[in-house]
PDB file of N, CA, C and O in Angstrom:
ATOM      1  N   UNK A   1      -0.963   5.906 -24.041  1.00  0.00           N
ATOM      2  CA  UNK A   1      -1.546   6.840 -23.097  1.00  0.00           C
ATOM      3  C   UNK A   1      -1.261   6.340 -21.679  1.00  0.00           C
ATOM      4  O   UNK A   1      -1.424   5.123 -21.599  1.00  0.00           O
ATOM      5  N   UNK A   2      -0.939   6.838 -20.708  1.00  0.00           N
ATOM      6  CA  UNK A   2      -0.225   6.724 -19.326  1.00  0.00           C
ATOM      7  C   UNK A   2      -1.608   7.204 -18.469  1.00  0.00           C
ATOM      8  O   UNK A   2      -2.405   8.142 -18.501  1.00  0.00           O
ATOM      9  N   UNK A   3      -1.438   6.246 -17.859  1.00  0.00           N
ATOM     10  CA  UNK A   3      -2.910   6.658 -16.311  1.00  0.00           C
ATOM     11  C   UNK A   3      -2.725   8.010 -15.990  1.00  0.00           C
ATOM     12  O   UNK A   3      -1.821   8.711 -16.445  1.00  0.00           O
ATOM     13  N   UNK A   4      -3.734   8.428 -15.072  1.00  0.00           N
ATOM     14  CA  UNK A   4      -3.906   9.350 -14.557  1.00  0.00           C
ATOM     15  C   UNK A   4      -3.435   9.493 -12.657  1.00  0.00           C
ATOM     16  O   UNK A   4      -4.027   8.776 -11.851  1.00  0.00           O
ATOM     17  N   UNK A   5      -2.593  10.257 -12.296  1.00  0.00           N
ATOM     18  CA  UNK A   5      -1.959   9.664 -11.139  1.00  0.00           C
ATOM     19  C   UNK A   5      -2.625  10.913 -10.236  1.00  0.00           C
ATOM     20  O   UNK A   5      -1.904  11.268  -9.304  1.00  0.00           O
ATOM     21  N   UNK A   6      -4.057  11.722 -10.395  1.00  0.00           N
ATOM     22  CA  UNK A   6      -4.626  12.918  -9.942  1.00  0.00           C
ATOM     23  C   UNK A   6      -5.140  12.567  -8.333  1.00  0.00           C
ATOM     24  O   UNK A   6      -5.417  13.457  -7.529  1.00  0.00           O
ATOM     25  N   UNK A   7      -5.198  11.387  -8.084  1.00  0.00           N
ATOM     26  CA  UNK A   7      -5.429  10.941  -6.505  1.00  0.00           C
ATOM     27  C   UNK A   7      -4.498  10.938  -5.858  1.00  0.00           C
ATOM     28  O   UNK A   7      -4.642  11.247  -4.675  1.00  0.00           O
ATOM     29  N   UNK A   8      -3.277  10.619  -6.316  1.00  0.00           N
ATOM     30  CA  UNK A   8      -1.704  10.525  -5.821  1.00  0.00           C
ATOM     31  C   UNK A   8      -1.289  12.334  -5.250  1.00  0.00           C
ATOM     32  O   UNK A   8      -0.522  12.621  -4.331  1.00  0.00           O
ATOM     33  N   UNK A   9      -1.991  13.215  -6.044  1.00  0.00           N
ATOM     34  CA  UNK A   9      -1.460  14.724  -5.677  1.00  0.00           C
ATOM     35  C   UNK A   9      -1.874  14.753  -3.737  1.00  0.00           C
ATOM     36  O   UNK A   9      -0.986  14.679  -2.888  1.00  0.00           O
ATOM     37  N   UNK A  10      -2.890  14.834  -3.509  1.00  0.00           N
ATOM     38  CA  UNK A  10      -3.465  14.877  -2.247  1.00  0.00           C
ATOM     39  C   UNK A  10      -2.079  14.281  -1.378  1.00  0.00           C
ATOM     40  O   UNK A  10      -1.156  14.997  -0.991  1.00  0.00           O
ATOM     41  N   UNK A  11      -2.176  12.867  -1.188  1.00  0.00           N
ATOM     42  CA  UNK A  11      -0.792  12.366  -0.402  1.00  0.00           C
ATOM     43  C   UNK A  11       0.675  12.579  -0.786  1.00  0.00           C
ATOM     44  O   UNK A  11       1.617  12.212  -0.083  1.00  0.00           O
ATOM     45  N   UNK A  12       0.786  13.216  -1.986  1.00  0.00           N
ATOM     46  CA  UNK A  12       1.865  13.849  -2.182  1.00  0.00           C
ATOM     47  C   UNK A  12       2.554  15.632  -1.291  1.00  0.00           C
ATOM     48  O   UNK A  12       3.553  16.158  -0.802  1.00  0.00           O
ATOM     49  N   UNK A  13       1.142  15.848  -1.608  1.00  0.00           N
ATOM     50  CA  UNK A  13       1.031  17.446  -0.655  1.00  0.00           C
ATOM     51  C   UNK A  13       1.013  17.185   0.531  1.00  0.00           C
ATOM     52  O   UNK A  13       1.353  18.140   1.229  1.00  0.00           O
ATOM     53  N   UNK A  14       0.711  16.120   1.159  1.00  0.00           N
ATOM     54  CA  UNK A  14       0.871  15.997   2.336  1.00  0.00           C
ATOM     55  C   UNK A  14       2.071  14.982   2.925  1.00  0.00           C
ATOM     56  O   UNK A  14       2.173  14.566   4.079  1.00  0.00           O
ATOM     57  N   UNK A  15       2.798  14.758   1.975  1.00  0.00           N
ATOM     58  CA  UNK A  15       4.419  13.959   2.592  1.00  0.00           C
ATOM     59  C   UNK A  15       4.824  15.350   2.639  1.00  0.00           C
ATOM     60  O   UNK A  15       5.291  15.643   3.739  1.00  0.00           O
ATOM     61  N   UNK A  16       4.792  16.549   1.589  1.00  0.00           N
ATOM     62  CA  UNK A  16       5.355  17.762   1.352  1.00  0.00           C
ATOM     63  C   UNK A  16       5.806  18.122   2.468  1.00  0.00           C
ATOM     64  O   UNK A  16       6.974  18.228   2.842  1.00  0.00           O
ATOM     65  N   UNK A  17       4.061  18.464   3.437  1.00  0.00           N
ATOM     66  CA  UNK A  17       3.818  19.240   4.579  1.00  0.00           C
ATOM     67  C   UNK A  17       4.607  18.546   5.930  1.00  0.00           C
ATOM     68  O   UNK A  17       4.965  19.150   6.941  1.00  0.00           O
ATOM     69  N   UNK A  18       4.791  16.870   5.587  1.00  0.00           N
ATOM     70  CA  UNK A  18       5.470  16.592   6.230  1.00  0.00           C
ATOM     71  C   UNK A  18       6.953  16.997   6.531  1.00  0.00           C
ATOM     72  O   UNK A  18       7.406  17.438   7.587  1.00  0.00           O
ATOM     73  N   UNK A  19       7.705  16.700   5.162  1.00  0.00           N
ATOM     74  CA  UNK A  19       8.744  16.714   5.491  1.00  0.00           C
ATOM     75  C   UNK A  19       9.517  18.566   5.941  1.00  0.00           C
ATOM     76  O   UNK A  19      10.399  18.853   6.751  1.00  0.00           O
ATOM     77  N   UNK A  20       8.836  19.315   5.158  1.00  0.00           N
ATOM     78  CA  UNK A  20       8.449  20.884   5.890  1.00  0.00           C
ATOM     79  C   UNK A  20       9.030  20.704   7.290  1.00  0.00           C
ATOM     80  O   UNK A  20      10.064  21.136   7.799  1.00  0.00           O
ATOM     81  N   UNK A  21       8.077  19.960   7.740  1.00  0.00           N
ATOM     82  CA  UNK A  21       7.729  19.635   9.359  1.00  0.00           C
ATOM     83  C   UNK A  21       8.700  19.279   9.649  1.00  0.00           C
ATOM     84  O   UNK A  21       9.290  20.021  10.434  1.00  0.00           O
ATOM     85  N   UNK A  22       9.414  18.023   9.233  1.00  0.00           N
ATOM     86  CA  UNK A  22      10.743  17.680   9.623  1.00  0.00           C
ATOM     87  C   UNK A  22      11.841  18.855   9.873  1.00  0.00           C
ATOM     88  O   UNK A  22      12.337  19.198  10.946  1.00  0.00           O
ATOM     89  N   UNK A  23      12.069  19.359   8.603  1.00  0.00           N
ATOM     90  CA  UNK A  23      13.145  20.685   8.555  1.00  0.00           C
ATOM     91  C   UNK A  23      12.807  21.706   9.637  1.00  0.00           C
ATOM     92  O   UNK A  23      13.728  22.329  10.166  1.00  0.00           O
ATOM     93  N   UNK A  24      11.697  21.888   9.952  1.00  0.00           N
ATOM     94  CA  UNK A  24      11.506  22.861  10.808  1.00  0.00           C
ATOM     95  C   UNK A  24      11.991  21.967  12.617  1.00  0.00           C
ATOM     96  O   UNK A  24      12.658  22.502  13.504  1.00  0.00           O
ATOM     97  N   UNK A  25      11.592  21.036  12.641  1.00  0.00           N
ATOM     98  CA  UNK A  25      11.883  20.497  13.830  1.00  0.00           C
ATOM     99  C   UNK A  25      13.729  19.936  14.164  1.00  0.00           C
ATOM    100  O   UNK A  25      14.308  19.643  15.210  1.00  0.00           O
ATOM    101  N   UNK A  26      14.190  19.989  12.692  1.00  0.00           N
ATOM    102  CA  UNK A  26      15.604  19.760  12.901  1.00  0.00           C
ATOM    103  C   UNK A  26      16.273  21.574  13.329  1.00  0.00           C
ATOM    104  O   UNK A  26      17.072  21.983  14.172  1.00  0.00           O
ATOM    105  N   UNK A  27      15.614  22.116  12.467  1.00  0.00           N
ATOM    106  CA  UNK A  27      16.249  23.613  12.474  1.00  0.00           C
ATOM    107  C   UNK A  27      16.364  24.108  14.421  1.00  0.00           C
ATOM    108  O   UNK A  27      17.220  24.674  15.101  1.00  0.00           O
ATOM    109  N   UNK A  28      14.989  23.511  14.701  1.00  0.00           N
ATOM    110  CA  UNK A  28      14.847  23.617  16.049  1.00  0.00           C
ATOM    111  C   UNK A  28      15.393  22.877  16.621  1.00  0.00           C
ATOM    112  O   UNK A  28      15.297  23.134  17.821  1.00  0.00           O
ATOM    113  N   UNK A  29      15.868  22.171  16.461  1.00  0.00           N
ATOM    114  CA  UNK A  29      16.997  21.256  17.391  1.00  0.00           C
ATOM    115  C   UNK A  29      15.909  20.307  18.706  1.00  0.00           C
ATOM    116  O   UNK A  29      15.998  20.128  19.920  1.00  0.00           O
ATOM    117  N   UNK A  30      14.909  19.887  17.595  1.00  0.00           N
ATOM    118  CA  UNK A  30      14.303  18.909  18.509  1.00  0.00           C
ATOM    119  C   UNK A  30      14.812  17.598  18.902  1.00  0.00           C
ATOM    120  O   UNK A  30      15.957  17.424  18.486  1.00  0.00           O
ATOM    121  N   UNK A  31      14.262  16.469  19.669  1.00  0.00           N
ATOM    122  CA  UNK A  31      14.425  15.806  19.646  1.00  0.00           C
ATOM    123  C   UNK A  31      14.702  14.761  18.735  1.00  0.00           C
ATOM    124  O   UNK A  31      13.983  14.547  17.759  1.00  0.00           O
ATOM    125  N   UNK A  32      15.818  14.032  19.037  1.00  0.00           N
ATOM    126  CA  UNK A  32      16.063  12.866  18.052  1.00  0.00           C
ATOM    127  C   UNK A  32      14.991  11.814  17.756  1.00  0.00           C
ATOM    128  O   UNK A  32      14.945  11.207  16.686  1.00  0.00           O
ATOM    129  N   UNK A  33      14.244  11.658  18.634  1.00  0.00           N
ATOM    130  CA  UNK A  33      13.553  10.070  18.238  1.00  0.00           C
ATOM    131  C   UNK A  33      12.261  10.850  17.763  1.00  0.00           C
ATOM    132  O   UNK A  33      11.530  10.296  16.942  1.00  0.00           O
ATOM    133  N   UNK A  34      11.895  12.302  18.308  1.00  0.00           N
ATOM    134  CA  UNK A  34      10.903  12.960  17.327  1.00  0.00           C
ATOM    135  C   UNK A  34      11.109  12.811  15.743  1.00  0.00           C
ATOM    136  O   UNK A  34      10.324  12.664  14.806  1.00  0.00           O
ATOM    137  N   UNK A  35      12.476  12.910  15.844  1.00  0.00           N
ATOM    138  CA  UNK A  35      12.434  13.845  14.157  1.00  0.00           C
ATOM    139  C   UNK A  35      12.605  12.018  13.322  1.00  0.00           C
ATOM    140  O   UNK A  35      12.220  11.731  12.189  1.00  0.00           O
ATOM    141  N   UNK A  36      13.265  11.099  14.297  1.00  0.00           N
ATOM    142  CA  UNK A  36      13.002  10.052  13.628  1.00  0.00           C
ATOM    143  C   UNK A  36      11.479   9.608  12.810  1.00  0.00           C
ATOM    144  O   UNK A  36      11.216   9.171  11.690  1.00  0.00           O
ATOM    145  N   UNK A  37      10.528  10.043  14.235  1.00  0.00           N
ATOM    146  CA  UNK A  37       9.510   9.192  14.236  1.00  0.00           C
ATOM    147  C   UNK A  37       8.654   9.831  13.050  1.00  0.00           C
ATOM    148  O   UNK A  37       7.855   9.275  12.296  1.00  0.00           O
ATOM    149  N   UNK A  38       9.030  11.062  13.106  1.00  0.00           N
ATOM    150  CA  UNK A  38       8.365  11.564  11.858  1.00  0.00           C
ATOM    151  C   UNK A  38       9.463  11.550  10.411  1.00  0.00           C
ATOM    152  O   UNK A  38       9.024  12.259   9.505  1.00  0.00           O
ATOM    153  N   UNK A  39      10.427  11.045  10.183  1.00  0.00           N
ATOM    154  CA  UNK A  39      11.188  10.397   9.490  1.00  0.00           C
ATOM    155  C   UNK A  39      10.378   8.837   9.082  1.00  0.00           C
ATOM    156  O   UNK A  39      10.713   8.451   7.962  1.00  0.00           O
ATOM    157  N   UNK A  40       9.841   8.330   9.473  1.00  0.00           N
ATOM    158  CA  UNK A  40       9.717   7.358   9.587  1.00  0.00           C
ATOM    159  C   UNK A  40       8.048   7.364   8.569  1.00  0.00           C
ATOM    160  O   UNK A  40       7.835   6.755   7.521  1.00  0.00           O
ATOM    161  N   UNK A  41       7.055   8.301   9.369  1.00  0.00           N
ATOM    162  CA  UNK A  41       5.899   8.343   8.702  1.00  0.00           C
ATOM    163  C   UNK A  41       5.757   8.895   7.447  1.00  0.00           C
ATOM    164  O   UNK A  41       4.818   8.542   6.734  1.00  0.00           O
ATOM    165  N   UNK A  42       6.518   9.669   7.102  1.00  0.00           N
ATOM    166  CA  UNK A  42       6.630  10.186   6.208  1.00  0.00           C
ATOM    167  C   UNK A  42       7.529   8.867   4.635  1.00  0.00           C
ATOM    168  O   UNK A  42       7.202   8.793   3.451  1.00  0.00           O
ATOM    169  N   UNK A  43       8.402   8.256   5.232  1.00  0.00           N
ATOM    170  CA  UNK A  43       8.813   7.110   4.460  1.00  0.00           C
ATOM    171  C   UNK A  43       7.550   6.654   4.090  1.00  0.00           C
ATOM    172  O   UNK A  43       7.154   6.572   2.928  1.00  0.00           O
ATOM    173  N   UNK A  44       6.834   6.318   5.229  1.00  0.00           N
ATOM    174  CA  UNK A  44       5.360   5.426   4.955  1.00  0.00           C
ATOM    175  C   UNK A  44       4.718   6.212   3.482  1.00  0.00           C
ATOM    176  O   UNK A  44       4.638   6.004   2.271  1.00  0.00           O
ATOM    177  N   UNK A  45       4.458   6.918   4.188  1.00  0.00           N
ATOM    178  CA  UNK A  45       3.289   7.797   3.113  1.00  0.00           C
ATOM    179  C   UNK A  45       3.839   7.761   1.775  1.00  0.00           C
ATOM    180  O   UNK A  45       3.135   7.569   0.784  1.00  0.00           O
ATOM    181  N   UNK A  46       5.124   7.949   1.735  1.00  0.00           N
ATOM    182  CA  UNK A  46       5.856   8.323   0.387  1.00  0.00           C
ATOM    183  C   UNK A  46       5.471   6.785   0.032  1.00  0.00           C
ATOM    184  O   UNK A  46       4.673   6.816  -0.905  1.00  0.00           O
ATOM    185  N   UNK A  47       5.803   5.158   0.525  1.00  0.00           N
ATOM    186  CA  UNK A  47       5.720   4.278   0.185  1.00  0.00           C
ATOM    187  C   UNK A  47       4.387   3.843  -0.201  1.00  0.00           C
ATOM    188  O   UNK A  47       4.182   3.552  -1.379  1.00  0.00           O
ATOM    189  N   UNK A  48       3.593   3.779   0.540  1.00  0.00           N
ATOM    190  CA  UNK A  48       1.848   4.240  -0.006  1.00  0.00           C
ATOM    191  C   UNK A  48       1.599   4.493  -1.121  1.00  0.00           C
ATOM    192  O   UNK A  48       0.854   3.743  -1.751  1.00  0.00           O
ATOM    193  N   UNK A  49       2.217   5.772  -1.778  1.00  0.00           N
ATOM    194  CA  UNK A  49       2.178   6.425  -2.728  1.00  0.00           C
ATOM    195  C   UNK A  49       2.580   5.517  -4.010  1.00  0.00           C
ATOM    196  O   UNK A  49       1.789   5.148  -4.877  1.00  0.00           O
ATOM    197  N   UNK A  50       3.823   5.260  -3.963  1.00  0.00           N
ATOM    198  CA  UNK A  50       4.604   4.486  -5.031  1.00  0.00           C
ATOM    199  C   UNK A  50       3.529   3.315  -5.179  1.00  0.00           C
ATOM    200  O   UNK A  50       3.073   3.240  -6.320  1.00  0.00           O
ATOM    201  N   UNK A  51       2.998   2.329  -4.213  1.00  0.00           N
ATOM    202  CA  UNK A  51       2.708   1.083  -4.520  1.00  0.00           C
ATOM    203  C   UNK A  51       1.080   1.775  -5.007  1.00  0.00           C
ATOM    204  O   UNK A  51       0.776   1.234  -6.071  1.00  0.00           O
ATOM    205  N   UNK A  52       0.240   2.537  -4.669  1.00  0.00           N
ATOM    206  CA  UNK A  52      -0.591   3.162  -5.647  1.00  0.00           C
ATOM    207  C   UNK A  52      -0.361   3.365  -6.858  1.00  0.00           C
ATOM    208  O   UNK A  52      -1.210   3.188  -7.732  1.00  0.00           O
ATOM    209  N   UNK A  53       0.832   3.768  -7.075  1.00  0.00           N
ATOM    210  CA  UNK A  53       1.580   4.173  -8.713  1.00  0.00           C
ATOM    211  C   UNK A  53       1.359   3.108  -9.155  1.00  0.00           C
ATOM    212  O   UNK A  53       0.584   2.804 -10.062  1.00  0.00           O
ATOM    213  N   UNK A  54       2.264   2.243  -8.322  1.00  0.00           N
ATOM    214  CA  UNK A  54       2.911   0.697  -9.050  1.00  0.00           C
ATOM    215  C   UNK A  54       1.461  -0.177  -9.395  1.00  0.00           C
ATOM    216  O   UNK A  54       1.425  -1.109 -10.198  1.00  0.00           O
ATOM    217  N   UNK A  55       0.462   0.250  -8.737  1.00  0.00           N
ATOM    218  CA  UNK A  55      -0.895  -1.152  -8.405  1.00  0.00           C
ATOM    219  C   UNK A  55      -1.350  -0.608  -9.854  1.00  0.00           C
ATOM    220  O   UNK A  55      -1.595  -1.523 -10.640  1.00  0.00           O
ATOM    221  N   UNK A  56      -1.562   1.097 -10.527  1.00  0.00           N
ATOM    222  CA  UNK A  56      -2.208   1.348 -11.428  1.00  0.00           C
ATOM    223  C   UNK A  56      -1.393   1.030 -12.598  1.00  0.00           C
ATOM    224  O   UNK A  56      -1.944   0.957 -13.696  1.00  0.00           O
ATOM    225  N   UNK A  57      -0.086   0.825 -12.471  1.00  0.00           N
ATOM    226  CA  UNK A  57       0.788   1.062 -13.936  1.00  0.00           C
ATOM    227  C   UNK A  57       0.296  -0.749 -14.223  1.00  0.00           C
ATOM    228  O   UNK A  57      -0.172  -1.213 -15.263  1.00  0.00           O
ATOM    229  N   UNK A  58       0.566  -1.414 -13.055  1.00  0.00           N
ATOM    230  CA  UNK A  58       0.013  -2.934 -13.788  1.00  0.00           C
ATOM    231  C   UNK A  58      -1.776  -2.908 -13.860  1.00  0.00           C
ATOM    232  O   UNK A  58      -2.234  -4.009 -14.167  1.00  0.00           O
ATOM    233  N   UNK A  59      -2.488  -2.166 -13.698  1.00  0.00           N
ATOM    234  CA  UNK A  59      -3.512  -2.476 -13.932  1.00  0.00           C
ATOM    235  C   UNK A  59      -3.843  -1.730 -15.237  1.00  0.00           C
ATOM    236  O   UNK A  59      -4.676  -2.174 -16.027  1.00  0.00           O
ATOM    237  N   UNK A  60      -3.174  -0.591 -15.441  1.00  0.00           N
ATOM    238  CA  UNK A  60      -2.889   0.099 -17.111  1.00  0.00           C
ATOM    239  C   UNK A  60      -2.410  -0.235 -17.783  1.00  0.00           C
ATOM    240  O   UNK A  60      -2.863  -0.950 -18.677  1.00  0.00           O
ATOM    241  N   UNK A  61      -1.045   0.201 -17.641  1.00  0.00           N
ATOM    242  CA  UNK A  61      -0.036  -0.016 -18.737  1.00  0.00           C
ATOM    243  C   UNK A  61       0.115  -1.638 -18.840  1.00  0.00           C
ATOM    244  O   UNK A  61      -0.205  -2.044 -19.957  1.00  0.00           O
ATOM    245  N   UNK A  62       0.616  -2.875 -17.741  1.00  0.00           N
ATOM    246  CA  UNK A  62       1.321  -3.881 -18.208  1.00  0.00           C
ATOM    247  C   UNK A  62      -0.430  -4.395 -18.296  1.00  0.00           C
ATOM    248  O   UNK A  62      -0.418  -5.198 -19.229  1.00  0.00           O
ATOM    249  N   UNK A  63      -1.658  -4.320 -17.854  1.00  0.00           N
ATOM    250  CA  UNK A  63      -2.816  -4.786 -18.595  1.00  0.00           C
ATOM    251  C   UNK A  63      -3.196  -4.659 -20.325  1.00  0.00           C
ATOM    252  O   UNK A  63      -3.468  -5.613 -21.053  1.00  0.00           O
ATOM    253  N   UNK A  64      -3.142  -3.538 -20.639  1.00  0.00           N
ATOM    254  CA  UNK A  64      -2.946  -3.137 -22.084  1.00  0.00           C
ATOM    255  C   UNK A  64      -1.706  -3.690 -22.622  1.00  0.00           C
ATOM    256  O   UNK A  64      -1.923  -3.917 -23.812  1.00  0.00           O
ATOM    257  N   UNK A  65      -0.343  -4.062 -22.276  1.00  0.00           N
ATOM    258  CA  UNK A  65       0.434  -4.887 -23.125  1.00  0.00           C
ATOM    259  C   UNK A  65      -0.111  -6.018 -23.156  1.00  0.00           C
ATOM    260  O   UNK A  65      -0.507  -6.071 -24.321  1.00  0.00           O
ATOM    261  N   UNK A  66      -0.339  -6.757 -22.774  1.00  0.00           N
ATOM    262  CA  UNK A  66      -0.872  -8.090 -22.210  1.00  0.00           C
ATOM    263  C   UNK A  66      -2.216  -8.122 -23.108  1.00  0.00           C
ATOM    264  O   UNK A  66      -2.455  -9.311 -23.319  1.00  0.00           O
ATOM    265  N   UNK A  67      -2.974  -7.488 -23.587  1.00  0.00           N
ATOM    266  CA  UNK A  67      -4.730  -7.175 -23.731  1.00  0.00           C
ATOM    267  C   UNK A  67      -4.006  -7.278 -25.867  1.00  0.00           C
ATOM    268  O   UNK A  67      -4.740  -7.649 -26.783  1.00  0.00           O
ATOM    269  N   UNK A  68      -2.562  -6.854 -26.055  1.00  0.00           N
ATOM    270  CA  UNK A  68      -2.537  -6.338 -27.078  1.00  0.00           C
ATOM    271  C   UNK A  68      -1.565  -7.669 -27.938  1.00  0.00           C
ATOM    272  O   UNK A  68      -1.159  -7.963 -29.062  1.00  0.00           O
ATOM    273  N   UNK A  69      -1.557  -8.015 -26.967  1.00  0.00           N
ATOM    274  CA  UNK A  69      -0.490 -10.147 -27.275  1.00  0.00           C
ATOM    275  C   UNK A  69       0.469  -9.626 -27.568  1.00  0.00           C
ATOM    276  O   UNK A  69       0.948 -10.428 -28.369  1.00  0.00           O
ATOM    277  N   UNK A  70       1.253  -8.682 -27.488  1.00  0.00           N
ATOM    278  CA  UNK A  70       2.426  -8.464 -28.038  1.00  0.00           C
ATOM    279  C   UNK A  70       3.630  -8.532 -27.490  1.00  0.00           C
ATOM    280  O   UNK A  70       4.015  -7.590 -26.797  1.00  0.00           O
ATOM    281  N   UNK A  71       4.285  -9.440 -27.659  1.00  0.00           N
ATOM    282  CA  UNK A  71       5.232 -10.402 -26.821  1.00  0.00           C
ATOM    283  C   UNK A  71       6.158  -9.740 -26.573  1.00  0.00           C
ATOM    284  O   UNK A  71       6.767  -9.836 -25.508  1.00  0.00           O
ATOM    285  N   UNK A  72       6.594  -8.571 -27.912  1.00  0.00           N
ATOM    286  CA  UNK A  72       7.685  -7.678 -27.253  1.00  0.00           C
ATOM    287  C   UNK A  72       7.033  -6.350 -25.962  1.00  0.00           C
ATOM    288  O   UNK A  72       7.503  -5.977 -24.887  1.00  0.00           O
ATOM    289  N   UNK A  73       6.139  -6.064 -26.508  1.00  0.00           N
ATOM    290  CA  UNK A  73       5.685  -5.305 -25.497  1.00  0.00           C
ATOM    291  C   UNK A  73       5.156  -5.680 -23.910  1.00  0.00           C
ATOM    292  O   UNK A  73       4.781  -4.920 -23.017  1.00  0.00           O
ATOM    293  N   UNK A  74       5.228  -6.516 -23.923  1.00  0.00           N
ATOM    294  CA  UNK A  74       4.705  -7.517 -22.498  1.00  0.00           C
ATOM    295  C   UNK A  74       6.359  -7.524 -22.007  1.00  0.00           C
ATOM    296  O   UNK A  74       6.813  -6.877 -21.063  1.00  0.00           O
ATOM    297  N   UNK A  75       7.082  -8.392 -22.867  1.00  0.00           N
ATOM    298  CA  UNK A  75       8.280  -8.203 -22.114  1.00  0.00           C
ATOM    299  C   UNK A  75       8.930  -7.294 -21.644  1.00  0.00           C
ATOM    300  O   UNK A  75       9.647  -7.520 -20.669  1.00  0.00           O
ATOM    301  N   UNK A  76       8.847  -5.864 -22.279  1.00  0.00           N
ATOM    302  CA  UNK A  76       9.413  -4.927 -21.954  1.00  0.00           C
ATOM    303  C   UNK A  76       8.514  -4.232 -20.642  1.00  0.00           C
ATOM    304  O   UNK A  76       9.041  -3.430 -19.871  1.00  0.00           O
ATOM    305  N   UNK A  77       7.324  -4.596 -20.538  1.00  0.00           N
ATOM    306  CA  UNK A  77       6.915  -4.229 -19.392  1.00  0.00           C
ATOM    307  C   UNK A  77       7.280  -4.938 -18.053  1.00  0.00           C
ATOM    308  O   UNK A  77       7.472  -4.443 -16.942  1.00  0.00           O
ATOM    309  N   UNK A  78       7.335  -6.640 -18.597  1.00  0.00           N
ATOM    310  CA  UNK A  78       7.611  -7.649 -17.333  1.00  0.00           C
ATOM    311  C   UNK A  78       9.338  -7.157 -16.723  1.00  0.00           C
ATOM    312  O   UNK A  78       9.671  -7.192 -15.538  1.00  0.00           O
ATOM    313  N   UNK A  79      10.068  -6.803 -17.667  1.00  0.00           N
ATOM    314  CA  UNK A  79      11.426  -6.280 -17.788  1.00  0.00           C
ATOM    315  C   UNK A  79      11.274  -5.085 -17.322  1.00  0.00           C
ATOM    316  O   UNK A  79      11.875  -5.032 -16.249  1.00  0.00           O
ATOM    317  N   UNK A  80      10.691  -3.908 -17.616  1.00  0.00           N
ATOM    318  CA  UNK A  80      10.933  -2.510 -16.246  1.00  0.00           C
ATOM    319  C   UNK A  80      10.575  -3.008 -15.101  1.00  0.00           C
ATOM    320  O   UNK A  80      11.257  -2.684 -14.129  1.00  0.00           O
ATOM    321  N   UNK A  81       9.546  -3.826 -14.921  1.00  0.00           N
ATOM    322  CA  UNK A  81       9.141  -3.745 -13.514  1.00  0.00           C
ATOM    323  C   UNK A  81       9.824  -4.870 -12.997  1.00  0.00           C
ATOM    324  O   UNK A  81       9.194  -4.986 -11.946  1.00  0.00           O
ATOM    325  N   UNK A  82      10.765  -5.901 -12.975  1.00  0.00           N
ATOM    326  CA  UNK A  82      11.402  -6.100 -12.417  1.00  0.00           C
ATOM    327  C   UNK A  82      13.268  -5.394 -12.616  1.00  0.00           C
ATOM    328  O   UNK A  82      13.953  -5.897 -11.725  1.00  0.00           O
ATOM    329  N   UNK A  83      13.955  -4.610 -13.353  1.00  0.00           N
ATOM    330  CA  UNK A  83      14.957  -3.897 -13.003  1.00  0.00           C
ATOM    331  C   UNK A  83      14.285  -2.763 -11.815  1.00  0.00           C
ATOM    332  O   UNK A  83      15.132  -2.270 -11.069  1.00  0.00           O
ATOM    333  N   UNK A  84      13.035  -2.384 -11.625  1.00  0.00           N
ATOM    334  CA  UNK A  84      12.510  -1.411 -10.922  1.00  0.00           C
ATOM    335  C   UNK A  84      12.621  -1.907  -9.803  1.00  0.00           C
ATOM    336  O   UNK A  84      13.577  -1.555  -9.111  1.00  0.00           O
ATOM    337  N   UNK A  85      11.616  -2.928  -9.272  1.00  0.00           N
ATOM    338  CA  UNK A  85      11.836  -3.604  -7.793  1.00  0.00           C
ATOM    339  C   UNK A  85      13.018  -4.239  -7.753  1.00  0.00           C
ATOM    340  O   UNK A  85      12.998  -5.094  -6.868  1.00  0.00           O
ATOM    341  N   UNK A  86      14.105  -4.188  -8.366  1.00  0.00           N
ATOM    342  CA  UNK A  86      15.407  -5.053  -7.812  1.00  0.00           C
ATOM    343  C   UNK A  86      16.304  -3.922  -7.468  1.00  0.00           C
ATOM    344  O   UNK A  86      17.331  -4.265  -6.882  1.00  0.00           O
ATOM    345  N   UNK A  87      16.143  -2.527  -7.720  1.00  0.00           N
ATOM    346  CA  UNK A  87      17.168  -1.510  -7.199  1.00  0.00           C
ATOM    347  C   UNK A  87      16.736  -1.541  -5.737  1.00  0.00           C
ATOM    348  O   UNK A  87      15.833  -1.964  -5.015  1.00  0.00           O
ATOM    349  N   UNK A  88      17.959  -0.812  -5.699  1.00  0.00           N
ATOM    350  CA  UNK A  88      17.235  -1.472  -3.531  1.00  0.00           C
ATOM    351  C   UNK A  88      18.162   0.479  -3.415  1.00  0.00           C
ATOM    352  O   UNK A  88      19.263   0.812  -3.854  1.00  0.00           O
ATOM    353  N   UNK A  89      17.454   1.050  -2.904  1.00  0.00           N
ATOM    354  CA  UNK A  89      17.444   2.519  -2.738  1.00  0.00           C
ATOM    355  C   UNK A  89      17.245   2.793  -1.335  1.00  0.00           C
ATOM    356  O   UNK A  89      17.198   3.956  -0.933  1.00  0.00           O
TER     357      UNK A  89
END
């Protein structure tokens, strides 16, 4: 059974509204260091988001491998989550 990620919707709808915001301010041919700066907050928020993901999947999922001794299943968790943080995106 996989957590529940129903707090994550809220700051998700609102990177949405962000990046909206972006497109509309490029369409308009705003300023560059505007559309950066909100380039920029919007990274944030999205990053926020993930390490919320990431804080619950080890406090769920790799807690319950770990809770269950099962050496293959621990590894395969210690093993996604580091091929995960080593992609560099």
């Amino acid at each position: 059974m996989h957590p529940e990620y129903d707090d994550q919707v809220s700051g998700l709808n609102r990177i949405e509204g962000q990046i909206k915001g972006i497109k509309r301010m490029i369409e308009n041919r705003r300023y560059c260091v505007d559309i950066l700066t909100q380039l920029k907050a919007a990274k944030a928020a999205l990053h926020k988001v993930e390490q919320e993901v990431l804080k619950k999947h080890m406090q769920h999922c790799l807690k319950h491998a770990v809770e269950t001794q099962n050496e293959t299943e621990i590894q395969e968790k210690i093993d996604e989550l580091m091929l995960l943080l080593s992609k560099r995106i």
